[in-house]
N, C-alpha and C positions, 0 to 999 in steps of 0.2 A: 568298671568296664568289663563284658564278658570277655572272655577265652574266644580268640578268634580260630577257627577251625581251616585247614586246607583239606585238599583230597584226602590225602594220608592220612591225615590226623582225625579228620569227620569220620573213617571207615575205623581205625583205632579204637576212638572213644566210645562208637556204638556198639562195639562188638567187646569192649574192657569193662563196660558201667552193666548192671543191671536193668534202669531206666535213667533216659537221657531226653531233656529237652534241650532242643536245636532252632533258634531262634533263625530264622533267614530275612534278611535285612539288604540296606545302601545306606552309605553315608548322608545322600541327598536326602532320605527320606524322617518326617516328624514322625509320624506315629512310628518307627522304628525306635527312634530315640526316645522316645516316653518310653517303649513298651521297653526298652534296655531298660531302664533304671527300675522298673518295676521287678524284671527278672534279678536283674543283681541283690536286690533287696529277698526273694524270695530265692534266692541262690545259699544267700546266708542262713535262712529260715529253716529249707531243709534238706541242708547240705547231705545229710546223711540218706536220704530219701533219694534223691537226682540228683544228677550234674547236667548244670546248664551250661551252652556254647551258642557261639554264634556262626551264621556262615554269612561271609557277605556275598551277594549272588556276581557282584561283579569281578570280584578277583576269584571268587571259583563256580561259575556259570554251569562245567558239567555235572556237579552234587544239585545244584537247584535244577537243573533238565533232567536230570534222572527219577528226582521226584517231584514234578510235573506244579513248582512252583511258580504260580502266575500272580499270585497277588503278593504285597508285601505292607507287613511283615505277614510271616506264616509261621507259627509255631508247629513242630511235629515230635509228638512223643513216639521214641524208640522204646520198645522194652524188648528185653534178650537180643538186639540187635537190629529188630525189625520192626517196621512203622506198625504204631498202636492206635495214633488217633492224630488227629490235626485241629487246629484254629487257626484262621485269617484275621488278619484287624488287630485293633489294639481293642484288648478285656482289661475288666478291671481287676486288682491283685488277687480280690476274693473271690472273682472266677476263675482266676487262672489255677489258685492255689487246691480250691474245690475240684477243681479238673487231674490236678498232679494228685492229690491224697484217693481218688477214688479210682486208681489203675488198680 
């Protein structure tokens, strides 16, 4: 399971990590839950590389309005603090992983 993020804690880790992917997710939703396991697994892979988290948009709705999260899941790569890039949907690990190695 990832690292679930609150307010605090979402501005903390982007602004603590050099690059950070932030999964934004709901519990109701499937391609959430796939696309988790795929991160966990590629959380492990390169740990050294990012830190992955989750936000669920329900229990903290202002971090997903502030970056203009409509679709779910969304991934968004932070790097130095600030959004670098996005994906909607669930990808498969060897894009996702192609997408983190070439920040």
């Amino acid at each position: 399971m990832l690292f679930e993020l609150d307010e605090k804690l979402f501005y903390d880790h982007i602004k603590k990590h050099h690059l950070v992917l932030i999964k934004f997710g709901a519990p109701w939703c499937r391609s959430c839950e796939a696309l988790e396991d795929l991160l966990e697994e590629l959380s492990e892979d390169l740990f050294d590389l990012v830190k992955i988290f989750e936000v669920n948009v329900e229990n903290t709705p202002s971090v997903a309005d502030e970056f203009d999260v409509f679709t779910l899941p969304t991934m968004i790569l932070f790097k130095d603090g600030k959004e670098y890039d996005r994906k909607t949907g669930l990808h498969k690990i060897d894009t996702i992983k192609e997408w983190i190695l070439h920040v």
